[in-house]
C-alpha positions in Angstrom: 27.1 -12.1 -12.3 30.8 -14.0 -12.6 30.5 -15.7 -15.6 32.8 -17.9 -14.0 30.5 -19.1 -11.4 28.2 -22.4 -11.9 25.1 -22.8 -10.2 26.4 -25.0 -8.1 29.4 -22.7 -6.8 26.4 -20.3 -6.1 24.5 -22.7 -4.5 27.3 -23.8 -1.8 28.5 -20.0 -1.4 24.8 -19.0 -0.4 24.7 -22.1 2.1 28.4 -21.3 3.3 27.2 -17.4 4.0 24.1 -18.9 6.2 27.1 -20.6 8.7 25.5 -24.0 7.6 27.0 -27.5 6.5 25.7 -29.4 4.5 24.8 -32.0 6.6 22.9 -29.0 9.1 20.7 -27.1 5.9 19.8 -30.4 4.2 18.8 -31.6 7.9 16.9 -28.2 8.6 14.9 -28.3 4.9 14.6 -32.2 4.6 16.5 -32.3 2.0 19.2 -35.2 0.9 22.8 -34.2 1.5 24.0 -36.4 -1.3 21.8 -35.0 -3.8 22.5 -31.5 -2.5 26.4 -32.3 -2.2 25.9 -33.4 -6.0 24.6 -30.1 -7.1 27.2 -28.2 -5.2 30.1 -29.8 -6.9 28.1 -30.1 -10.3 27.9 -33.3 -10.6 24.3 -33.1 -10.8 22.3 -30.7 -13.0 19.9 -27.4 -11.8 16.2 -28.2 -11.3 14.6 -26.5 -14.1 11.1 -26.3 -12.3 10.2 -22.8 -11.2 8.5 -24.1 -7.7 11.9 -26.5 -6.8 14.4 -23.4 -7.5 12.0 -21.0 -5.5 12.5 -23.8 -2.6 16.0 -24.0 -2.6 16.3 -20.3 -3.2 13.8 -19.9 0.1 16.0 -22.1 1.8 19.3 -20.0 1.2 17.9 -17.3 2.1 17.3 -15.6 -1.3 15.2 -12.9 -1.4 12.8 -12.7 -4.2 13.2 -10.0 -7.2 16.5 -9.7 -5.3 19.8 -9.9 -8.0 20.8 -13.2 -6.4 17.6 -14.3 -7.2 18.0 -13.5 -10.5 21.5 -15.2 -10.7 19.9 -18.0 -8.8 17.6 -18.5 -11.8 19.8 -17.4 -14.6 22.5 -20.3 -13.6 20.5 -22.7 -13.3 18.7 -22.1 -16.9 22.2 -21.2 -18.4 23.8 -24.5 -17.1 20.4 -26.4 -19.2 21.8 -24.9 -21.9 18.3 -22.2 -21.9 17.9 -18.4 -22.4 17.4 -16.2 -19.4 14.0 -14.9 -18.9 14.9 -11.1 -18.9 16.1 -11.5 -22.4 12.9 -13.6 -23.5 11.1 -10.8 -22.1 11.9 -7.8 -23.9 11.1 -8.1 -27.6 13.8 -6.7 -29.1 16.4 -8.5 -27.4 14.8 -11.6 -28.4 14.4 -10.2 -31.9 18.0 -9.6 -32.2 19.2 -13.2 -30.6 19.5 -14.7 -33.8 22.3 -12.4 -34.9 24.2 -13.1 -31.4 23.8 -16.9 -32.7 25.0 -16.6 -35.8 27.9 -14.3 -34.5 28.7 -16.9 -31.6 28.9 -19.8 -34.7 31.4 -17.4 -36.4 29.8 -15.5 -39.0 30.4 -12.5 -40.0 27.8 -9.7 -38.8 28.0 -6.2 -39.1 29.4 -3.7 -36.7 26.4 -1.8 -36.6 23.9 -4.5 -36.1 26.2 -5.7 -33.1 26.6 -2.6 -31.8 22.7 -2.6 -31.7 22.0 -5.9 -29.8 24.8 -5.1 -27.1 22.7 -1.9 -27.1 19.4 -3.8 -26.6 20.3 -6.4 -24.0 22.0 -3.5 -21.7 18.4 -1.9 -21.7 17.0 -5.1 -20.4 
């Protein structure tokens, strides 16, 4: 995933690849182009709701269990300021994401207990 790119920014580049305006998918999924619009430039937050992102992702096109669909999801809980499922998931990843936290607010952590969690959330 570019940890560059917003939901939004995913959002349009999925719509773009279908050879859709905006004006045609909202049209085709009866959906509001302002709102839509909104969410493309970020203006307007992800849905958190499981059955609104599997619409939209249905609507672009997104296979599920397919990476996109993970980025799909993962953007859009990111950009709420929430922890991906796959790391929730495993145990010891989620076990270990206090010492990511702590390292993120600039405390000092050893190497070896770093070394571990980059260890753990590769195996997720």
């Amino acid at each position: 995933m570019d940890a560059k790119l917003t939901f939004g920014e995913f959002f349009k580049e999925k719509r773009i690849s279908l050879r859709k305006t905006l004006r045609q998918f909202c049209a085709e999924n009866k959906l509001d182009p302002g709102n839509i619009s909104r969410l493309e430039r970020g203006l307007m937050p992800p849905p958190q709701g499981s059955d609104k992102l599997e619409e939209y992702a249905s609507f672009l096109g997104i296979k599920k269990g397919s990476d996109d669909w993970y980025t799909f999801f993962d953007l859009a809980r990111i950009e709420a300021g929430r922890i991906p499922d796959v790391l929730l998931r495993n145990e010891s990843v989620a076990a270990s994401l206090p010492i990511l936290f702590r390292t993120l607010r600039g405390q000092k952590i050893s190497e070896k207990k770093l070394e571990k969690l980059v260890e753990l959330i590769k195996k997720a």
